[in-house]
C-alpha positions as CSV (number, residue, x, y, z in Angstrom):
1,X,0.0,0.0,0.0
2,X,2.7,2.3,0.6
3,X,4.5,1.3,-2.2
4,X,1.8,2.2,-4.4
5,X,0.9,5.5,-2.8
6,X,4.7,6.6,-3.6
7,X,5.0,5.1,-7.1
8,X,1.6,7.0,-8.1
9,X,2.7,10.1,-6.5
10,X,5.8,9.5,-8.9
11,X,3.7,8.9,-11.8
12,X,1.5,11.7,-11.1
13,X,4.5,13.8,-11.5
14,X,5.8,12.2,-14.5
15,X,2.6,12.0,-16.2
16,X,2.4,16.1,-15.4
17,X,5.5,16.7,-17.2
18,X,4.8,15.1,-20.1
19,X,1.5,16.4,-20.5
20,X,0.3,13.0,-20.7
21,X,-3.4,14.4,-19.6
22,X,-7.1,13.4,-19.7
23,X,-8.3,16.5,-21.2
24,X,-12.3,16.7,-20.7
25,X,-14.5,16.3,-23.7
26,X,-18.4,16.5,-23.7
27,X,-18.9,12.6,-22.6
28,X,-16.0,13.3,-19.8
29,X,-17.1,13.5,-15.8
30,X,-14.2,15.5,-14.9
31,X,-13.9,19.1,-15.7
32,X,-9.9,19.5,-15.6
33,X,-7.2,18.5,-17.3
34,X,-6.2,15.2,-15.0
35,X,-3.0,13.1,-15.6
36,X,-3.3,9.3,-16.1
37,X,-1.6,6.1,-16.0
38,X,-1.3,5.9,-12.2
39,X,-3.1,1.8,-12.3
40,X,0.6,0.8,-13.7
41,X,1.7,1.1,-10.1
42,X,-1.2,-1.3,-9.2
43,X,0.0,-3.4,-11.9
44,X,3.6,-3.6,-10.9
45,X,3.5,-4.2,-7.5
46,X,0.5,-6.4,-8.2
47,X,2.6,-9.2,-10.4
48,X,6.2,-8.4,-8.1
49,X,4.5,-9.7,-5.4
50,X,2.9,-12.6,-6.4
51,X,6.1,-13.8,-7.9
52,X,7.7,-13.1,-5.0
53,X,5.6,-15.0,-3.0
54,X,5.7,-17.8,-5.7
55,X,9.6,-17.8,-5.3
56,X,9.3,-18.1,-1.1
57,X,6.6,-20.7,-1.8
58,X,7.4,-24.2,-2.1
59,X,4.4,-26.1,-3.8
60,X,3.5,-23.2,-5.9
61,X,1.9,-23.9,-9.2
62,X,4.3,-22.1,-11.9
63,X,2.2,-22.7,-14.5
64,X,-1.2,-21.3,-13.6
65,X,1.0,-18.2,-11.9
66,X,2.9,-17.6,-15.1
67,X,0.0,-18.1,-17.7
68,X,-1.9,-15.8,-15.6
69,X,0.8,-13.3,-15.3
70,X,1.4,-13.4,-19.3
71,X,-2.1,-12.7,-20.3
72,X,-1.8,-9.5,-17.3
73,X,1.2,-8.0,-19.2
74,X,0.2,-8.5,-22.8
75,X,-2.9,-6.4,-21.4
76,X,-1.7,-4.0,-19.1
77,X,1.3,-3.3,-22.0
78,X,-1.5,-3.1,-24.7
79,X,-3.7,-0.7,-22.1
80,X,-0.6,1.4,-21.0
81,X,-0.1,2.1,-24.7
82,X,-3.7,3.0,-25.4
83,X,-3.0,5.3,-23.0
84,X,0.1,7.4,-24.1
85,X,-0.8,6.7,-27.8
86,X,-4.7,5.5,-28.1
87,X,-4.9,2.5,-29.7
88,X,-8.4,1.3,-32.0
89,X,-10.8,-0.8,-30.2
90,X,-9.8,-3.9,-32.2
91,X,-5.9,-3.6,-30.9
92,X,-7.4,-4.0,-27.4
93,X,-10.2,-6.5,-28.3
94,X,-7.2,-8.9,-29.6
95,X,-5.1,-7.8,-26.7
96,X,-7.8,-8.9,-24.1
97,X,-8.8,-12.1,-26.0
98,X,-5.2,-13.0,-26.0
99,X,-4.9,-12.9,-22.3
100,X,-8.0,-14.6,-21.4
101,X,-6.8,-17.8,-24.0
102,X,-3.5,-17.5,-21.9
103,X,-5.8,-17.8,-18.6
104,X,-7.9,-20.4,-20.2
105,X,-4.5,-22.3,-21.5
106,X,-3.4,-22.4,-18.0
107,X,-6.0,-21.9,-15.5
108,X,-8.9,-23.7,-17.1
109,X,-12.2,-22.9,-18.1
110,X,-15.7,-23.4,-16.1
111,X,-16.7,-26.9,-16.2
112,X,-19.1,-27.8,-13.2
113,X,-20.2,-25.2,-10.7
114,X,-23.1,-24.6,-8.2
115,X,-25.6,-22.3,-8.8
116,X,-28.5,-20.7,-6.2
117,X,-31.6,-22.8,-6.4
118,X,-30.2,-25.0,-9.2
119,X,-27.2,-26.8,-7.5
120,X,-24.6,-28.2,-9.7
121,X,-24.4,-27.4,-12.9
122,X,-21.8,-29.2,-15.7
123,X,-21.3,-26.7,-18.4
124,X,-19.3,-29.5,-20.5
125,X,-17.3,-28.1,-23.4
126,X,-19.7,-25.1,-23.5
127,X,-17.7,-24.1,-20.4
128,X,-15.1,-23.3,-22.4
129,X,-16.7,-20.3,-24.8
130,X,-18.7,-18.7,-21.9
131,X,-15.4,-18.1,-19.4
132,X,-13.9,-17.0,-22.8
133,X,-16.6,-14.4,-22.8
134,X,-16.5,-14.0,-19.6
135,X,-12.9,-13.3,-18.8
136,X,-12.9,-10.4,-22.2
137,X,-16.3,-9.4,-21.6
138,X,-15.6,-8.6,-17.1
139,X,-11.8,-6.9,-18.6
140,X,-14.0,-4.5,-20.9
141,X,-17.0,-3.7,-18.1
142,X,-14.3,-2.7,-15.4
143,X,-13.0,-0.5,-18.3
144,X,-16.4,1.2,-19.1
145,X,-16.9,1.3,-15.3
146,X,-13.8,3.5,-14.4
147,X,-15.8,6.9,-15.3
148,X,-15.7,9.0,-12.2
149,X,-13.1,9.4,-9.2
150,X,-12.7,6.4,-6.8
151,X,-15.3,3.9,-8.4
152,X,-13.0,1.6,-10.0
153,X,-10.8,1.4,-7.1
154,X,-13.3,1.0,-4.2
155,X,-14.5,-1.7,-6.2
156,X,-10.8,-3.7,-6.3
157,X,-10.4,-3.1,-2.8
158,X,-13.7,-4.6,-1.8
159,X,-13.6,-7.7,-4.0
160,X,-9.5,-8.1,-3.1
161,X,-10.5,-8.4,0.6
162,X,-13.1,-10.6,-0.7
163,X,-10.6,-12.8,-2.4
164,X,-8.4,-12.9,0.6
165,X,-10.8,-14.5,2.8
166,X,-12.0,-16.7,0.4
167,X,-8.8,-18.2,-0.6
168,X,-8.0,-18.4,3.4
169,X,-11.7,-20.5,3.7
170,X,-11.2,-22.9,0.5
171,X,-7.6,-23.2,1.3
172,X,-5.9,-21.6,-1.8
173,X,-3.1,-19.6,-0.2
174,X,-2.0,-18.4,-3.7
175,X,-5.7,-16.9,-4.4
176,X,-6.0,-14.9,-1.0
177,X,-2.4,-13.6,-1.3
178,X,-3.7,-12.1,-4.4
179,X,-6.4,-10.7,-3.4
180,X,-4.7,-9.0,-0.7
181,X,-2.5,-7.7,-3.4
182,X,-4.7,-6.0,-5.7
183,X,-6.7,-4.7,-2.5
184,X,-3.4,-2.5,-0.8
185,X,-1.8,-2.0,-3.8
186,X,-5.4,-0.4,-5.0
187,X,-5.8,1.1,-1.3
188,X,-2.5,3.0,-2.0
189,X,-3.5,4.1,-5.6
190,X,-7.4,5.9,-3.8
191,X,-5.1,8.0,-1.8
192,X,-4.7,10.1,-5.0
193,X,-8.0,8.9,-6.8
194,X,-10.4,9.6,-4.2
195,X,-12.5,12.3,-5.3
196,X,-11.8,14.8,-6.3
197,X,-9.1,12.5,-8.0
198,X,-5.4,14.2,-8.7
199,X,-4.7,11.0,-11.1
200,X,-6.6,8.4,-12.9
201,X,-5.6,4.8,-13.1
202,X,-6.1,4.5,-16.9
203,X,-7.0,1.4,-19.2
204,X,-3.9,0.0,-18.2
205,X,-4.9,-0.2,-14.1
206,X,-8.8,-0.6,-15.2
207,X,-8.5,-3.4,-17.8
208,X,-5.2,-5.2,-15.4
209,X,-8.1,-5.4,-12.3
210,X,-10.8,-6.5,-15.0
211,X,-8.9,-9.5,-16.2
212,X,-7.5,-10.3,-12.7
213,X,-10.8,-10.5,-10.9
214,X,-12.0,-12.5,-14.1
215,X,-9.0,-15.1,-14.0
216,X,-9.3,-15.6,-9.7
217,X,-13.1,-16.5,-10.6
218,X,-11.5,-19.3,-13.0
219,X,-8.9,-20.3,-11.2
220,X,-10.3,-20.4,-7.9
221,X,-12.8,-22.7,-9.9
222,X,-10.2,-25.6,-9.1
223,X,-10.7,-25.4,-5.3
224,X,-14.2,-25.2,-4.8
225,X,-17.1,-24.9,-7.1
226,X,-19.2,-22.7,-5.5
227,X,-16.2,-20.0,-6.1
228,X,-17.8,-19.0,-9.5
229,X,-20.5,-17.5,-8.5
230,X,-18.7,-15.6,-5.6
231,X,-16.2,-14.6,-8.2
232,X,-18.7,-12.9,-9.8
233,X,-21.1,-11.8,-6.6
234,X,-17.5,-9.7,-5.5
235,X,-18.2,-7.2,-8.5
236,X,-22.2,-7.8,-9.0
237,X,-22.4,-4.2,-9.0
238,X,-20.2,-3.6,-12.0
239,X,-21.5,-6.6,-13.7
240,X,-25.1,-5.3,-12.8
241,X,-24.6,-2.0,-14.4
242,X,-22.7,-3.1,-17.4
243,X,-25.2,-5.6,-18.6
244,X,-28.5,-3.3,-17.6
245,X,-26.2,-0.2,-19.6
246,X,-25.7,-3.0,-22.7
247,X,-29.7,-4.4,-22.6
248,X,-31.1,-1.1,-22.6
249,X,-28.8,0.2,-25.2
250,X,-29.4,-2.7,-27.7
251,X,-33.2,-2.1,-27.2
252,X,-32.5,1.5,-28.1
253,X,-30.8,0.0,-31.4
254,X,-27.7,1.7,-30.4
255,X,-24.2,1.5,-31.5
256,X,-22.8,-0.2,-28.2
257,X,-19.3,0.5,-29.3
258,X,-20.1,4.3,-29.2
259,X,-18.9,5.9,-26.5
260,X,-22.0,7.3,-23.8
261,X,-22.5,8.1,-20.8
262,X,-25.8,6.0,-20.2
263,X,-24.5,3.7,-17.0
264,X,-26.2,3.8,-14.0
265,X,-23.1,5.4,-12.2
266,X,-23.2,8.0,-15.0
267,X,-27.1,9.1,-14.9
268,X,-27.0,8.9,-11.3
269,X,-23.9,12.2,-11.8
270,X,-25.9,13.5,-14.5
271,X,-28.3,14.0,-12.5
272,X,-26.8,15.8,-9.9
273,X,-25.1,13.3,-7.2
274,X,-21.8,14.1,-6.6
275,X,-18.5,11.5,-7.6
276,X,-17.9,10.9,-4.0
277,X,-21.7,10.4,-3.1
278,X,-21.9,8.0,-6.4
279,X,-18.6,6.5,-5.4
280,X,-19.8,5.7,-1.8
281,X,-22.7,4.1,-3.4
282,X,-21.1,2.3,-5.1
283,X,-18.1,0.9,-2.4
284,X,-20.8,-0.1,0.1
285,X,-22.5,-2.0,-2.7
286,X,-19.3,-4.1,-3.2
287,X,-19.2,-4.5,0.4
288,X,-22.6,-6.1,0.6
289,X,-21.3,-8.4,-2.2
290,X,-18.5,-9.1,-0.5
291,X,-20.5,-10.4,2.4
292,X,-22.6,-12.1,-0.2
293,X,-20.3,-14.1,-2.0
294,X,-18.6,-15.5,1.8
295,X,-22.4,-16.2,3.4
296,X,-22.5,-18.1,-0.5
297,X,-19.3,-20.0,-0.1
298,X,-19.8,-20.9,3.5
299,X,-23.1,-22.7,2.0
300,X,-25.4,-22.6,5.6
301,X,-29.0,-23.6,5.3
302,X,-30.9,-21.2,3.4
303,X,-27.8,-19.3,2.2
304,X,-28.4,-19.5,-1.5
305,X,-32.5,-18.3,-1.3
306,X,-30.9,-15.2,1.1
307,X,-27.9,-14.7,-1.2
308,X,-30.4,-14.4,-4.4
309,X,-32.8,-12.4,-3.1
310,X,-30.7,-10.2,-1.6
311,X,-29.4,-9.1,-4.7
312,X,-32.3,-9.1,-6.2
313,X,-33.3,-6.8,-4.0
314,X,-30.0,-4.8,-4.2
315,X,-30.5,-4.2,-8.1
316,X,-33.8,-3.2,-7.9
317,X,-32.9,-0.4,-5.2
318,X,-29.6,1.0,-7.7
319,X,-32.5,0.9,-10.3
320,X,-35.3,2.7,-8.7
321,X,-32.5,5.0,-6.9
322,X,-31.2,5.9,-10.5
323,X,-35.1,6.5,-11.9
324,X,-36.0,8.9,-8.9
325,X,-33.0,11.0,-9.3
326,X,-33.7,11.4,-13.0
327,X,-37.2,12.1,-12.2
328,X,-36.2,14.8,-9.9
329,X,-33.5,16.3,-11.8
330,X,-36.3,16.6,-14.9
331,X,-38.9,18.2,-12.4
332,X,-35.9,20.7,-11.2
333,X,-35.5,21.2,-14.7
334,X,-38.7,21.9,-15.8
335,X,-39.1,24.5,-13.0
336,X,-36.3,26.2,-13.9
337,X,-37.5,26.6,-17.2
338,X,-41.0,28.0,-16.3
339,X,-39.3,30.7,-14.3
């Protein structure tokens, strides 16, 4: 964590020098000039220190470590490009789908897991397209979800905790260790995020966490099946809001490679709440699915009808929280207009 805090602060220098700036544009959030780049600090100290713990670590598994780590470099090198240069969308498409067939190579894909209500479920060989799609598709949605100051890392730093104690209860050492990772190395990074943010982490921290919290959802797979879903209950409320965002856009018959600013984060700032009110949100959301995906693991009596309807119930409140704002904001609106 303190690592990170310096090496941004060094970036954040660097980057201001160079003039290697997010300059606001109409579909921006921010209003300033704002360097970026500052994830490749979470990125860093991210793969270091897996590999040194790797090295200290006598039964380590070299191969799931390294295929992992290949397919993080090919896209945080890919995303740290975009960044200086801008690459097209098909550069970083191929980049992403590269890493998750190096994950999938190494790690595995998602054969059998256990599902609320529906217990276990073999996917077979059509396993092996959906964690494709899965692993490219979570590595883009963290992406489009880093818009305002502090989301995208509140987010890491819930679901790394997560990670931590859920490689502690299923007894994958090598899993918690990274989640604790990602979360202080992301913990030192929102010391210079947190709104109003002085840096932002860039495609090459967003897309890095993306794929990372993807791959542990594979990975951990081995261990324990239930670990799929609590991969994904870790960041429900980026998956949420990416795949509400891509539904509602398709009905639209929009171009969903357009850039917008039509996420539920993003209305809810449109419409007046503030970056660090929308952040907030959004951490204690993660939170609660933090605390989702252990009760789900843990796998008490009546854990998977509580763990459903609770989220359930968790979506329905972002959705009906993001409608009444826009309702009031158009009211407010139309008032000012009549006087």
């Amino acid at each position: 964590m303190v690592a990170s805090y310096v090496g941004v602060a060094g970036l954040r220098r660097w980057a201001e020098r160079r003039n290697i700036l997010d300059i606001p544009n109409e579909r921006s959030s921010h209003t300033r000039p704002t360097p970026r780049g500052g994830g490749l600090a979470i990125v860093v100290l991210t793969l270091a220190g897996l590999l040194v713990y790797a090295a200290l670590t006598p039964d380590r598994n070299w191969t799931a470590i390294l295929g992992y780590g290949c397919g993080a470099v090919i896209i945080a090198a890919v995303s740290w490009w975009d960044d200086m240069h801008s690459l097209s969308s098909s550069v970083r498409l191929a980049a992403h789908g590269a890493g998750a067939v190096a994950a999938i190579w190494t790690l595995g894909y998602w054969g059998c897991v256990i599902v609320p209500l529906a217990g276990s479920v073999c996917l077979g060989w059509a396993g092996l397209p959906l964690t494709f799609v899965w692993i490219v598709g979570f590595t883009n949605a963290y992406n489009f979800m880093d818009g305002i100051d502090g989301i995208a890392g509140s987010q890491a730093v819930a679901a790394g905790l997560g990670w931590m104690v859920l490689g502690q209860l299923s007894g994958q050492p090598a899993v918690s260790v990274l989640g604790l990772l990602l979360a202080s190395s992301t913990l030192g990074f929102l010391g210079h995020n947190w709104p109003p943010a002085r840096i932002f982490m860039g495609d090459v921290g967003s897309a890095f966490l993306g794929y990372t919290f993807a791959a542990l959802a594979v990975a951990a797979v081995r261990g324990n099946p239930r670990l799929a879903l609590a991969g994904i209950l870790l960041v429900w409320p980026f998956v949420f809001d990416t795949t509400l965002t891509l539904i509602r856009r398709l009905s639209r018959r929009e171009n969903v490679f357009s850039a917008h600013r039509s996420h539920l984060y993003q209305r809810l700032v449109i419409a007046g709440y503030s970056h660090r009110g929308v952040t907030l949100l959004y951490a204690g959301l993660a939170v609660a699915g933090a605390l989702l995906a252990i009760i789900w693991f843990i796998g008490s009596p009546g854990s998977a009808t509580f763990v459903t309807l609770t989220v359930i119930a968790l979506c329905l409140l972002l959705w009906v929280l993001v409608d009444r704002a826009e309702r009031e904001a158009r009211g407010e609106g139309l008032r000012d207009a009549s006087d």
